[in-house]
N, C-alpha and C positions, 0 to 999 in steps of 0.2 A: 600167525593164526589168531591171537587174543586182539591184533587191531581191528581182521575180518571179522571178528566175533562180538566187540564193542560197535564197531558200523553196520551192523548188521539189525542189532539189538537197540538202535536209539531209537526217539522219539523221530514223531515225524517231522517235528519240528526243527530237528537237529538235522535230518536227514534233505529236507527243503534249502537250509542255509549251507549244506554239503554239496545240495547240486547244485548250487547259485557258485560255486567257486569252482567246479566243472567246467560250469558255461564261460565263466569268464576265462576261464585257463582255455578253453576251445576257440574263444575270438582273439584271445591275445597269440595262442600258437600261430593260426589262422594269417594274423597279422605280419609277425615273424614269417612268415613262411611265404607270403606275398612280397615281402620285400627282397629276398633271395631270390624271387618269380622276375619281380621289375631290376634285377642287377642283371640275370641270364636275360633278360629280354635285351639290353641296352648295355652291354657291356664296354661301350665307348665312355656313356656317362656314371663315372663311379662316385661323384659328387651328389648325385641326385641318389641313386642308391644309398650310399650314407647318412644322407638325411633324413633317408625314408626309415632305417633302422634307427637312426636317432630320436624318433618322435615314436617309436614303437616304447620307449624307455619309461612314457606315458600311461599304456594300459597293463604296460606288466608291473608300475609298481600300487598302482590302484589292485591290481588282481593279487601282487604278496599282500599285500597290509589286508584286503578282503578275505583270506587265507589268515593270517597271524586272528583276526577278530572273533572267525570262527573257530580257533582251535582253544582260544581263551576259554570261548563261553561253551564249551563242549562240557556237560554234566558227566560222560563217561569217566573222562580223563582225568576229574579233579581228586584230590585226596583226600579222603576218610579214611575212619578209624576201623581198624583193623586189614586194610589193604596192605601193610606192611607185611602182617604176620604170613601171607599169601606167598612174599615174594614180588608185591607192587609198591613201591616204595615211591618217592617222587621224580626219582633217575629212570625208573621204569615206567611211568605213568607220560614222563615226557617224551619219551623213547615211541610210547605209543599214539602219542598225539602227532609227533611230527611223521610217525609212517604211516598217518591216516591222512594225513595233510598230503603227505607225496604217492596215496594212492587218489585221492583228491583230483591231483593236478597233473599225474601223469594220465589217466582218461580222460580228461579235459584237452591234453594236449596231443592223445591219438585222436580221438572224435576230430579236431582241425585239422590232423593231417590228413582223415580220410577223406573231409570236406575238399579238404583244398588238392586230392591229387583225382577227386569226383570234379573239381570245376575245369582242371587242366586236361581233361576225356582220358583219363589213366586207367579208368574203373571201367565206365559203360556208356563212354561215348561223350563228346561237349556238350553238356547242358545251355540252355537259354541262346540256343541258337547260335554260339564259338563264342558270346562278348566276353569271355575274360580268357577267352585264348591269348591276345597278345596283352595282355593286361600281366599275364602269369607263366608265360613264356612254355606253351601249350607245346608247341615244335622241337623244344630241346630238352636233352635227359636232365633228370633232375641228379644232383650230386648225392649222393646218401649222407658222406660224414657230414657236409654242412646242414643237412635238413635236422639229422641228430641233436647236431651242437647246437642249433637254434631253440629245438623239440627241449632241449635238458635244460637251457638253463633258467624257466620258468621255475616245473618242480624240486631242481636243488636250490633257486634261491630260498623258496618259500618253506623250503625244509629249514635250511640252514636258519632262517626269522626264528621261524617255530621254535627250536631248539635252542638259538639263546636267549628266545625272551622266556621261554618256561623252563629253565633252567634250574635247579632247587639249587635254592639259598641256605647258605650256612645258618642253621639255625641256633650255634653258640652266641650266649649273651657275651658284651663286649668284657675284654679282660677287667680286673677290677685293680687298684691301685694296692701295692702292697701295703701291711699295716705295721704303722710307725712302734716303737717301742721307748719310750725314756730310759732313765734312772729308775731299777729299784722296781722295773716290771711297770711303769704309770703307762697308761695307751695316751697315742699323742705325742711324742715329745716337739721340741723344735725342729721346725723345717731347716735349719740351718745349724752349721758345726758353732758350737758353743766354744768360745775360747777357756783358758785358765782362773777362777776364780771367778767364775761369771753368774755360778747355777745360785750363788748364796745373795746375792747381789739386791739391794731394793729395787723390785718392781719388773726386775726378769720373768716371772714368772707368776705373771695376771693369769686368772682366770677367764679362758675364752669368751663365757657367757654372762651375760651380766643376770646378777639375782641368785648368780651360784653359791646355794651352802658351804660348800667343801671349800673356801678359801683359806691359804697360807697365814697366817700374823707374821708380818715382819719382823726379820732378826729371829725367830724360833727358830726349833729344830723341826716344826711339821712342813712338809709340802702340799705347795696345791699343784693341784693335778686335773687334769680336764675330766670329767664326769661319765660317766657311761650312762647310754642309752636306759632310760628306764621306760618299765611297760606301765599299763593304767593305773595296777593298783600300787606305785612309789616301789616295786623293789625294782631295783637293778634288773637287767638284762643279761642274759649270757651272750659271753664275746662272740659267738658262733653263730649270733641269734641274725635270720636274714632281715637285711632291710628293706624296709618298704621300698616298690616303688619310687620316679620320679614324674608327675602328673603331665599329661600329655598337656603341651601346650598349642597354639590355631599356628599353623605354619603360614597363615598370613596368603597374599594370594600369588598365586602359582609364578616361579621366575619364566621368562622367556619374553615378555610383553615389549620391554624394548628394544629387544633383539628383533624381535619381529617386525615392527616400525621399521627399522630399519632396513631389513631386508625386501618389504613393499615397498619402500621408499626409492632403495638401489633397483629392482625389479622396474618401475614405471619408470625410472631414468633409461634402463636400457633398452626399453620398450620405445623410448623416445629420438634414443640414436637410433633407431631401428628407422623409424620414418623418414630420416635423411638418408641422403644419397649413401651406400655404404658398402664395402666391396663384399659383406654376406651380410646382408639383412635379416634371412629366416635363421641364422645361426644367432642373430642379434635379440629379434624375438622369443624363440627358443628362449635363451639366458636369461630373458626378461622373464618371462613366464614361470621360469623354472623357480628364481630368485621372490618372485612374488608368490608363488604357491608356499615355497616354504616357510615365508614372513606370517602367513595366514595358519599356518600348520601349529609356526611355534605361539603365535599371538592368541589363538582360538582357545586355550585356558584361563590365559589371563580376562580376556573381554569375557567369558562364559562366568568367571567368579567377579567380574563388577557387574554385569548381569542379575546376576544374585545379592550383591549389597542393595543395585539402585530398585531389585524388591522391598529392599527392608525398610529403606527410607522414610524420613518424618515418624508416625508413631502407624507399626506396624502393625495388625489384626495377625490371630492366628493363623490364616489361611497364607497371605505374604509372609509372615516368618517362617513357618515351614516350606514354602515353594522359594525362597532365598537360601535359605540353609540346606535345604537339599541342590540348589544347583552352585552351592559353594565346595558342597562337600566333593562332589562329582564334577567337579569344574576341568581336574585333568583326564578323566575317564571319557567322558563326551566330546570337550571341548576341540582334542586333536581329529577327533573324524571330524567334528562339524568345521574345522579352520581345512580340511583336505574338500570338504561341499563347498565350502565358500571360494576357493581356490577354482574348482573345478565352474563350477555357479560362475563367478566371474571371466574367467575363461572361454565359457559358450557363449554368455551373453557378449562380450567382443566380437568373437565370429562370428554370430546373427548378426551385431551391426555392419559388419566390413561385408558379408555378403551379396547387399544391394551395392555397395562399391565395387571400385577398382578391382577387388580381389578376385580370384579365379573360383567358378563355381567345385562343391566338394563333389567329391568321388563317394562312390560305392565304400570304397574300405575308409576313407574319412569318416562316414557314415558309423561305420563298424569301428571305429576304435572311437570315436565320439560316445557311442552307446554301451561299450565296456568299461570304460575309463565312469560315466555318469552313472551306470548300475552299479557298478562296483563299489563308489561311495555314498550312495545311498543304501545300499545294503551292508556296508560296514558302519556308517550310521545309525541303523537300526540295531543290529547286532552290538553295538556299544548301547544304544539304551536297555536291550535287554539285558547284559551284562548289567549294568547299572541297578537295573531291577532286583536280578540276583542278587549282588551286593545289601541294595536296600532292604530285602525281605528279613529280617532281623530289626530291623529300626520301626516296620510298617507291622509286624507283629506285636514290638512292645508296644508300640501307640494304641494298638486296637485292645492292650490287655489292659492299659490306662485308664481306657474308657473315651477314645477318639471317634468322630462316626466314621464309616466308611466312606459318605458321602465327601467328607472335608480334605481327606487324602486323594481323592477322584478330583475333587479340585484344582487341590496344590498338583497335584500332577499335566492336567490343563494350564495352568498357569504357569508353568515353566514350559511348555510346550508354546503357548502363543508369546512371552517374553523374549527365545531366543532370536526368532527370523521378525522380533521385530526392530531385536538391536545389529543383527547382523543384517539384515535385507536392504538397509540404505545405504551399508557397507561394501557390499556386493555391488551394486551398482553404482558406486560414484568409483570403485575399482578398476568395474568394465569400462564405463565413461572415459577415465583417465586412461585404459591400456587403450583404446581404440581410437582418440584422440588423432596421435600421431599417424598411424599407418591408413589411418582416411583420409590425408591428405595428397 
Protein backbone atom coordinates (compact mmCIF):
# COMPACT_ATOMS: atom_id res chain seq x y z
CA UNK A 1 0.00 0.00 0.00
CA UNK A 2 2.74 2.85 0.89
CA UNK A 3 4.66 1.77 -2.63
CA UNK A 4 0.98 2.41 -4.35
CA UNK A 5 0.92 5.59 -2.38
CA UNK A 6 4.58 6.91 -3.22
CA UNK A 7 3.68 6.08 -7.09
CA UNK A 8 0.87 7.55 -7.04
CA UNK A 9 2.10 10.77 -5.30
CA UNK A 10 5.41 11.59 -7.64
CA UNK A 11 6.10 14.01 -9.83
CA UNK A 12 5.42 13.68 -13.27
CA UNK A 13 8.68 13.61 -13.98
CA UNK A 14 9.36 10.48 -11.96
CA UNK A 15 6.22 9.09 -13.16
CA UNK A 16 7.34 9.68 -17.36
CA UNK A 17 10.82 7.74 -16.41
CA UNK A 18 8.29 4.96 -14.53
CA UNK A 19 6.50 4.42 -17.87
CA UNK A 20 9.60 4.54 -20.00
CA UNK A 21 10.59 1.17 -18.06
CA UNK A 22 6.79 -0.13 -18.64
CA UNK A 23 7.43 0.28 -22.27
CA UNK A 24 10.53 -1.37 -22.34
CA UNK A 25 9.56 -4.30 -20.00
CA UNK A 26 6.34 -4.62 -22.67
CA UNK A 27 8.86 -4.89 -25.86
CA UNK A 28 11.34 -6.95 -24.05
CA UNK A 29 8.32 -9.49 -22.66
CA UNK A 30 6.88 -9.07 -26.19
CA UNK A 31 10.36 -10.30 -27.43
CA UNK A 32 10.59 -13.27 -24.90
CA UNK A 33 7.41 -14.40 -25.95
CA UNK A 34 7.98 -14.35 -29.72
CA UNK A 35 10.70 -16.48 -29.38
CA UNK A 36 8.70 -19.23 -27.64
CA UNK A 37 6.04 -18.24 -30.70
CA UNK A 38 9.16 -19.17 -33.43
CA UNK A 39 10.32 -22.51 -31.22
CA UNK A 40 6.21 -23.77 -31.41
CA UNK A 41 6.31 -22.63 -34.97
CA UNK A 42 9.42 -24.82 -36.01
CA UNK A 43 9.98 -27.23 -33.43
CA UNK A 44 12.48 -29.23 -35.72
CA UNK A 45 14.89 -26.17 -35.53
CA UNK A 46 15.80 -25.83 -31.73
CA UNK A 47 18.98 -24.16 -32.71
CA UNK A 48 17.49 -21.32 -34.28
CA UNK A 49 14.99 -20.93 -31.34
CA UNK A 50 18.07 -20.72 -29.01
CA UNK A 51 19.55 -18.12 -30.65
CA UNK A 52 16.66 -16.35 -30.99
CA UNK A 53 16.26 -16.32 -26.87
CA UNK A 54 19.89 -15.81 -26.68
CA UNK A 55 19.93 -12.39 -28.34
CA UNK A 56 16.70 -11.55 -26.24
CA UNK A 57 19.58 -11.39 -23.40
CA UNK A 58 20.15 -7.91 -25.12
CA UNK A 59 16.96 -5.89 -24.32
CA UNK A 60 16.42 -7.37 -21.07
CA UNK A 61 19.52 -6.31 -19.77
CA UNK A 62 19.36 -2.74 -21.31
CA UNK A 63 15.53 -2.75 -19.76
CA UNK A 64 17.17 -4.00 -15.79
CA UNK A 65 19.99 -1.55 -15.72
CA UNK A 66 16.90 1.17 -17.24
CA UNK A 67 14.93 -0.17 -14.21
CA UNK A 68 18.00 -0.06 -11.48
CA UNK A 69 18.61 3.95 -12.97
CA UNK A 70 15.18 4.85 -12.29
CA UNK A 71 14.79 3.41 -8.81
CA UNK A 72 18.27 5.47 -7.91
CA UNK A 73 17.01 8.67 -8.97
CA UNK A 74 13.36 8.08 -7.41
CA UNK A 75 13.01 11.33 -4.82
CA UNK A 76 10.28 9.19 -3.10
CA UNK A 77 12.57 6.41 -1.98
CA UNK A 78 15.49 8.30 -0.74
CA UNK A 79 16.20 8.80 3.01
CA UNK A 80 15.59 11.72 5.19
CA UNK A 81 15.42 12.75 8.40
CA UNK A 82 12.94 11.78 10.46
CA UNK A 83 11.53 8.76 8.05
CA UNK A 84 13.07 6.60 10.63
CA UNK A 85 11.04 7.63 13.56
CA UNK A 86 7.89 6.60 11.14
CA UNK A 87 9.06 3.17 10.68
CA UNK A 88 11.02 4.03 7.20
CA UNK A 89 14.30 3.31 7.72
CA UNK A 90 16.70 2.45 4.77
CA UNK A 91 15.76 -1.51 4.84
CA UNK A 92 12.26 -0.05 4.34
CA UNK A 93 12.69 2.58 1.86
CA UNK A 94 14.53 -0.10 -0.36
CA UNK A 95 11.88 -2.58 0.28
CA UNK A 96 9.87 -0.01 -1.30
CA UNK A 97 11.72 0.97 -4.14
CA UNK A 98 12.33 -2.39 -5.56
CA UNK A 99 8.28 -3.20 -5.17
CA UNK A 100 7.71 -0.26 -7.10
CA UNK A 101 10.27 -1.45 -9.62
CA UNK A 102 8.47 -4.90 -9.90
CA UNK A 103 4.99 -3.16 -10.14
CA UNK A 104 7.05 -1.33 -12.95
CA UNK A 105 7.83 -4.29 -14.76
CA UNK A 106 5.31 -6.65 -14.15
CA UNK A 107 2.70 -4.16 -16.28
CA UNK A 108 5.19 -3.78 -18.61
CA UNK A 109 5.19 -7.45 -19.03
CA UNK A 110 1.30 -8.13 -19.14
CA UNK A 111 0.74 -5.13 -21.67
CA UNK A 112 3.23 -7.60 -24.07
CA UNK A 113 1.50 -10.49 -23.23
CA UNK A 114 -1.87 -8.94 -24.22
CA UNK A 115 -0.12 -7.53 -27.36
CA UNK A 116 1.31 -10.51 -28.36
CA UNK A 117 -1.78 -13.14 -27.71
CA UNK A 118 -3.71 -9.79 -29.71
CA UNK A 119 -1.11 -10.55 -32.68
CA UNK A 120 -1.51 -14.50 -32.51
CA UNK A 121 -6.01 -13.76 -32.97
CA UNK A 122 -6.30 -15.12 -29.29
CA UNK A 123 -8.24 -11.85 -28.42
CA UNK A 124 -10.29 -10.53 -31.44
CA UNK A 125 -9.31 -12.09 -34.35
CA UNK A 126 -5.53 -11.78 -36.57
CA UNK A 127 -4.60 -8.46 -36.93
CA UNK A 128 -2.83 -6.86 -40.16
CA UNK A 129 -4.27 -9.39 -42.26
CA UNK A 130 -2.51 -13.16 -40.30
CA UNK A 131 1.30 -11.70 -41.10
CA UNK A 132 2.51 -12.80 -37.72
CA UNK A 133 0.42 -15.76 -37.58
CA UNK A 134 3.21 -18.04 -38.66
CA UNK A 135 5.73 -15.80 -37.43
CA UNK A 136 4.18 -16.62 -33.71
CA UNK A 137 2.85 -19.87 -34.14
CA UNK A 138 -0.96 -18.49 -34.55
CA UNK A 139 -2.33 -22.31 -34.97
CA UNK A 140 -0.88 -23.92 -31.80
CA UNK A 141 -1.91 -23.59 -27.97
CA UNK A 142 0.29 -21.60 -26.31
CA UNK A 143 1.91 -23.37 -23.03
CA UNK A 144 0.92 -21.41 -19.91
CA UNK A 145 4.06 -22.44 -17.56
CA UNK A 146 6.49 -21.51 -20.19
CA UNK A 147 4.88 -18.11 -21.18
CA UNK A 148 5.05 -17.45 -17.09
CA UNK A 149 8.52 -18.34 -16.77
CA UNK A 150 9.54 -16.16 -19.74
CA UNK A 151 6.71 -13.23 -18.38
CA UNK A 152 8.88 -13.54 -14.56
CA UNK A 153 12.04 -13.39 -15.31
CA UNK A 154 12.32 -9.75 -16.46
CA UNK A 155 10.42 -8.46 -13.13
CA UNK A 156 12.40 -10.63 -10.62
CA UNK A 157 15.67 -9.87 -12.37
CA UNK A 158 15.24 -6.12 -11.99
CA UNK A 159 13.86 -6.65 -8.54
CA UNK A 160 16.58 -8.64 -7.29
CA UNK A 161 19.18 -5.37 -9.17
CA UNK A 162 17.15 -2.97 -7.32
CA UNK A 163 17.50 -4.63 -4.05
CA UNK A 164 21.28 -5.04 -3.95
CA UNK A 165 22.35 -2.09 -5.33
CA UNK A 166 20.06 -0.05 -2.77
CA UNK A 167 20.86 -2.16 -0.03
CA UNK A 168 21.81 -0.06 3.21
CA UNK A 169 25.23 0.10 4.07
CA UNK A 170 26.55 -0.48 7.48
CA UNK A 171 26.96 2.79 8.62
CA UNK A 172 29.61 1.76 11.68
CA UNK A 173 32.88 3.65 11.29
CA UNK A 174 35.64 1.19 10.77
CA UNK A 175 37.01 -0.37 14.09
CA UNK A 176 39.77 1.78 15.67
CA UNK A 177 43.29 0.11 16.83
CA UNK A 178 43.30 -0.53 20.43
CA UNK A 179 45.38 1.86 22.62
CA UNK A 180 48.85 0.86 23.66
CA UNK A 181 49.71 1.39 27.31
CA UNK A 182 53.66 1.55 28.68
CA UNK A 183 55.34 1.44 31.98
CA UNK A 184 53.99 3.42 34.68
CA UNK A 185 50.59 4.29 32.64
CA UNK A 186 52.91 6.38 29.51
CA UNK A 187 50.28 6.11 26.28
CA UNK A 188 52.33 4.69 23.43
CA UNK A 189 54.69 2.18 24.68
CA UNK A 190 56.84 -0.05 22.13
CA UNK A 191 55.38 -1.81 19.39
CA UNK A 192 57.46 -4.71 20.29
CA UNK A 193 58.27 -7.00 23.61
CA UNK A 194 61.05 -5.29 25.21
CA UNK A 195 63.66 -7.68 26.53
CA UNK A 196 65.54 -7.59 30.15
CA UNK A 197 67.36 -4.50 30.87
CA UNK A 198 66.56 -2.79 27.86
CA UNK A 199 63.81 0.13 29.19
CA UNK A 200 67.16 1.97 30.96
CA UNK A 201 69.34 1.54 28.04
CA UNK A 202 70.84 4.75 26.07
CA UNK A 203 68.83 5.81 23.41
CA UNK A 204 65.79 3.13 23.70
CA UNK A 205 63.60 5.43 24.21
CA UNK A 206 63.71 8.51 21.76
CA UNK A 207 61.23 10.61 21.62
CA UNK A 208 58.90 9.99 18.57
CA UNK A 209 58.79 13.62 17.47
CA UNK A 210 61.41 15.85 17.00
CA UNK A 211 61.31 19.38 18.86
CA UNK A 212 59.67 17.31 21.75
CA UNK A 213 60.00 19.14 25.30
CA UNK A 214 59.26 16.30 27.31
CA UNK A 215 62.64 14.50 26.52
CA UNK A 216 64.43 11.89 28.96
CA UNK A 217 68.34 13.00 30.15
CA UNK A 218 70.23 9.99 29.84
CA UNK A 219 71.22 7.82 32.72
CA UNK A 220 68.38 9.70 34.98
CA UNK A 221 65.70 8.54 36.70
CA UNK A 222 62.91 10.68 34.39
CA UNK A 223 61.24 9.04 31.36
CA UNK A 224 60.46 10.20 28.17
CA UNK A 225 57.37 9.34 27.01
CA UNK A 226 55.46 10.20 23.75
CA UNK A 227 53.43 13.43 24.29
CA UNK A 228 49.75 13.74 24.14
CA UNK A 229 47.53 15.42 21.71
CA UNK A 230 47.36 19.02 22.64
CA UNK A 231 44.55 21.46 21.74
CA UNK A 232 45.11 25.34 20.51
CA UNK A 233 45.59 26.84 23.61
CA UNK A 234 49.10 24.33 24.74
CA UNK A 235 47.16 22.19 27.36
CA UNK A 236 46.95 18.75 26.89
CA UNK A 237 44.02 16.84 25.63
CA UNK A 238 41.87 14.51 27.33
CA UNK A 239 42.64 10.68 26.31
CA UNK A 240 39.00 10.30 25.30
CA UNK A 241 39.06 13.50 23.29
CA UNK A 242 38.02 12.37 19.38
CA UNK A 243 40.15 12.74 16.76
CA UNK A 244 39.97 14.51 13.95
CA UNK A 245 39.24 13.41 10.83
CA UNK A 246 41.67 11.89 8.08
CA UNK A 247 41.42 14.43 4.88
CA UNK A 248 39.85 13.02 1.98
CA UNK A 249 42.31 12.44 -0.50
CA UNK A 250 41.49 12.47 -5.25
CA UNK A 251 41.05 8.70 -5.76
CA UNK A 252 42.84 9.41 -8.91
CA UNK A 253 40.84 8.24 -12.08
CA UNK A 254 38.37 5.41 -11.89
CA UNK A 255 40.19 1.54 -12.21
CA UNK A 256 38.78 -0.50 -14.94
CA UNK A 257 40.41 1.41 -18.13
CA UNK A 258 42.66 -1.56 -18.96
CA UNK A 259 40.50 -4.06 -18.29
CA UNK A 260 38.46 -2.53 -20.80
CA UNK A 261 41.07 -2.33 -23.68
CA UNK A 262 41.27 -5.38 -23.28
CA UNK A 263 38.14 -6.63 -23.39
CA UNK A 264 37.34 -4.55 -26.80
CA UNK A 265 40.39 -5.80 -27.96
CA UNK A 266 39.41 -9.70 -27.22
CA UNK A 267 35.50 -8.64 -28.50
CA UNK A 268 36.95 -7.35 -32.32
CA UNK A 269 39.20 -10.62 -32.24
CA UNK A 270 36.12 -12.62 -31.97
CA UNK A 271 34.24 -10.70 -34.21
CA UNK A 272 37.00 -11.37 -36.52
CA UNK A 273 36.94 -15.44 -36.33
CA UNK A 274 33.43 -14.76 -36.87
CA UNK A 275 34.03 -13.84 -40.59
CA UNK A 276 35.82 -17.02 -41.33
CA UNK A 277 34.40 -19.98 -42.32
CA UNK A 278 33.12 -21.32 -38.69
CA UNK A 279 30.92 -24.14 -37.59
CA UNK A 280 28.63 -21.14 -35.46
CA UNK A 281 29.37 -17.80 -36.56
CA UNK A 282 26.40 -15.86 -35.03
CA UNK A 283 27.40 -17.61 -31.59
CA UNK A 284 30.86 -16.03 -32.60
CA UNK A 285 29.46 -12.74 -33.06
CA UNK A 286 27.29 -12.76 -30.32
CA UNK A 287 30.65 -13.23 -27.88
CA UNK A 288 32.20 -10.61 -29.88
CA UNK A 289 29.75 -8.12 -29.21
CA UNK A 290 28.95 -9.25 -25.84
CA UNK A 291 33.01 -9.00 -24.90
CA UNK A 292 33.10 -5.52 -26.54
CA UNK A 293 30.03 -3.97 -25.06
CA UNK A 294 31.44 -4.87 -21.72
CA UNK A 295 35.20 -3.46 -22.55
CA UNK A 296 33.12 -0.08 -23.23
CA UNK A 297 30.84 -0.51 -20.06
CA UNK A 298 34.03 -0.90 -17.93
CA UNK A 299 36.28 1.70 -19.98
CA UNK A 300 33.55 4.54 -20.11
CA UNK A 301 34.75 6.12 -16.54
CA UNK A 302 37.94 5.98 -16.97
CA UNK A 303 37.82 7.90 -20.87
CA UNK A 304 34.91 10.16 -19.13
CA UNK A 305 37.59 11.27 -16.26
CA UNK A 306 40.57 11.83 -19.00
CA UNK A 307 37.65 13.70 -20.65
CA UNK A 308 37.89 15.96 -17.80
CA UNK A 309 41.73 16.38 -17.31
CA UNK A 310 42.30 17.00 -21.25
CA UNK A 311 39.56 20.10 -20.15
CA UNK A 312 41.79 21.38 -17.84
CA UNK A 313 44.77 21.25 -19.78
CA UNK A 314 47.65 24.11 -20.40
CA UNK A 315 46.40 27.12 -18.20
CA UNK A 316 42.71 26.60 -17.66
CA UNK A 317 40.00 29.69 -17.36
CA UNK A 318 37.14 29.20 -14.85
CA UNK A 319 34.70 28.03 -17.14
CA UNK A 320 37.12 24.56 -18.26
CA UNK A 321 38.19 24.09 -14.59
CA UNK A 322 34.86 23.79 -13.49
CA UNK A 323 33.30 21.68 -16.55
CA UNK A 324 36.66 19.28 -15.97
CA UNK A 325 36.15 18.93 -12.39
CA UNK A 326 32.69 18.38 -12.58
CA UNK A 327 33.07 15.61 -15.22
CA UNK A 328 35.94 14.15 -12.92
CA UNK A 329 34.05 14.02 -10.16
CA UNK A 330 30.98 12.22 -12.08
CA UNK A 331 33.30 10.28 -14.10
CA UNK A 332 31.83 6.95 -12.62
CA UNK A 333 28.02 8.07 -12.30
CA UNK A 334 27.77 8.97 -16.26
CA UNK A 335 30.56 7.24 -17.54
CA UNK A 336 28.90 3.54 -17.18
CA UNK A 337 25.50 4.51 -19.11
CA UNK A 338 27.53 6.44 -21.60
CA UNK A 339 30.24 3.11 -22.16
CA UNK A 340 26.52 0.92 -22.43
CA UNK A 341 25.48 4.10 -25.50
CA UNK A 342 28.63 3.56 -26.92
CA UNK A 343 28.39 -0.15 -26.88
CA UNK A 344 25.12 -0.09 -28.12
CA UNK A 345 26.08 3.29 -30.70
CA UNK A 346 28.70 0.97 -32.11
CA UNK A 347 26.73 -1.90 -32.47
CA UNK A 348 23.87 -0.34 -34.83
CA UNK A 349 26.18 1.51 -36.59
CA UNK A 350 27.85 -2.31 -37.71
CA UNK A 351 24.31 -3.37 -38.71
CA UNK A 352 23.63 -0.33 -40.84
CA UNK A 353 26.86 -1.12 -42.64
CA UNK A 354 26.36 -4.94 -43.12
CA UNK A 355 22.75 -4.23 -44.18
CA UNK A 356 23.50 -3.09 -47.88
CA UNK A 357 25.75 -6.54 -47.62
CA UNK A 358 25.58 -9.98 -47.60
CA UNK A 359 23.56 -9.92 -44.68
CA UNK A 360 19.95 -10.81 -44.42
CA UNK A 361 17.45 -8.10 -44.33
CA UNK A 362 15.83 -7.35 -40.43
CA UNK A 363 12.67 -8.34 -39.30
CA UNK A 364 9.78 -6.65 -37.67
CA UNK A 365 10.87 -8.00 -34.00
CA UNK A 366 14.85 -6.99 -35.03
CA UNK A 367 13.20 -3.85 -35.48
CA UNK A 368 11.68 -4.12 -31.85
CA UNK A 369 14.47 -5.22 -29.87
CA UNK A 370 16.81 -2.76 -31.89
CA UNK A 371 14.49 0.03 -30.41
CA UNK A 372 14.21 -1.22 -26.76
CA UNK A 373 17.71 -2.06 -26.35
CA UNK A 374 18.49 1.97 -28.06
CA UNK A 375 15.72 3.63 -25.92
CA UNK A 376 16.51 2.07 -23.04
CA UNK A 377 20.09 3.46 -22.90
CA UNK A 378 19.34 6.44 -23.83
CA UNK A 379 16.97 6.94 -21.18
CA UNK A 380 19.21 5.57 -18.68
CA UNK A 381 21.71 7.98 -19.85
CA UNK A 382 19.67 10.72 -19.20
CA UNK A 383 18.32 9.44 -16.02
CA UNK A 384 22.12 9.10 -14.88
CA UNK A 385 22.62 12.85 -15.85
CA UNK A 386 19.78 13.69 -13.82
CA UNK A 387 20.99 11.82 -10.99
CA UNK A 388 24.15 13.54 -11.55
CA UNK A 389 22.41 16.76 -11.20
CA UNK A 390 20.90 15.76 -7.86
CA UNK A 391 24.01 15.00 -6.64
CA UNK A 392 25.54 18.35 -7.88
CA UNK A 393 22.74 20.54 -6.39
CA UNK A 394 24.84 21.25 -3.23
CA UNK A 395 28.08 22.17 -5.10
CA UNK A 396 25.79 24.54 -7.65
CA UNK A 397 24.23 26.05 -4.62
CA UNK A 398 27.48 26.95 -2.80
CA UNK A 399 28.87 28.46 -5.95
CA UNK A 400 25.87 30.70 -6.60
CA UNK A 401 26.17 31.68 -2.55
CA UNK A 402 29.97 32.61 -3.59
CA UNK A 403 28.99 34.81 -5.86
CA UNK A 404 29.34 32.54 -9.31
CA UNK A 405 26.78 33.76 -12.24
CA UNK A 406 24.34 31.55 -13.21
CA UNK A 407 25.37 32.05 -16.68
CA UNK A 408 28.95 30.35 -16.09
CA UNK A 409 27.48 27.18 -14.71
CA UNK A 410 24.90 27.03 -17.87
CA UNK A 411 28.32 26.97 -19.49
CA UNK A 412 30.32 24.56 -17.81
CA UNK A 413 27.35 22.47 -18.20
CA UNK A 414 27.40 22.82 -22.19
CA UNK A 415 30.84 22.10 -22.20
CA UNK A 416 30.85 18.91 -20.69
CA UNK A 417 27.82 18.08 -22.81
CA UNK A 418 29.70 18.87 -26.31
CA UNK A 419 33.33 17.35 -24.76
CA UNK A 420 31.95 13.87 -24.33
CA UNK A 421 30.46 12.66 -27.96
CA UNK A 422 33.40 14.49 -29.02
CA UNK A 423 35.86 12.09 -27.39
CA UNK A 424 33.70 9.18 -27.64
CA UNK A 425 32.17 9.67 -31.21
CA UNK A 426 35.38 8.81 -33.17
CA UNK A 427 35.43 5.99 -30.66
CA UNK A 428 32.27 4.60 -31.79
CA UNK A 429 32.99 4.59 -35.13
CA UNK A 430 36.41 3.29 -35.66
CA UNK A 431 34.65 0.41 -33.11
CA UNK A 432 31.88 -0.10 -35.67
CA UNK A 433 34.54 0.18 -38.65
CA UNK A 434 36.52 -2.50 -36.98
CA UNK A 435 33.33 -5.00 -35.89
CA UNK A 436 32.00 -4.80 -39.55
CA UNK A 437 35.27 -5.20 -41.25
CA UNK A 438 35.11 -8.91 -41.09
CA UNK A 439 31.53 -10.16 -41.55
CA UNK A 440 31.41 -7.79 -44.90
CA UNK A 441 33.58 -9.97 -46.31
Amino acid sequence: MLALRLTRAARPAVQLRRLLVTAASAGTGLLLLSSLGHALAHPEAADAAALRLAWCAAPLAATVYLALAVARTDPGTRPRPGLSAVGLGPARLMAVSALTTALSCCLGSLLGLLFFLHLRGGLTGLPFDGAAAGLLAAGRPLPVPAAATLLAVLPVTATAAVAVALRPRDPRPPARAPRRFGRFGAVGGPAGKETFGAYGRFGTRLPQAAGDGRTGAPGGGRTATTALPETEGGRPAPENAPEPPAPETDAGSPAGLPWGVALVTAGLAAQAYAGRPAPAPALAVLLGWLLTGTGLVLAGPGLTHLCGRLLQAGRPGALRLLAGRGLMAEATRIGRPLGVVCAVASAGCALTALSGGPAPAFGPLSALGALVVGGSTLATLLTAAVEARQYRAGSTAALLRLGARPALLRGAAALRAAALPALFGPLVLAIAALSALPLSR
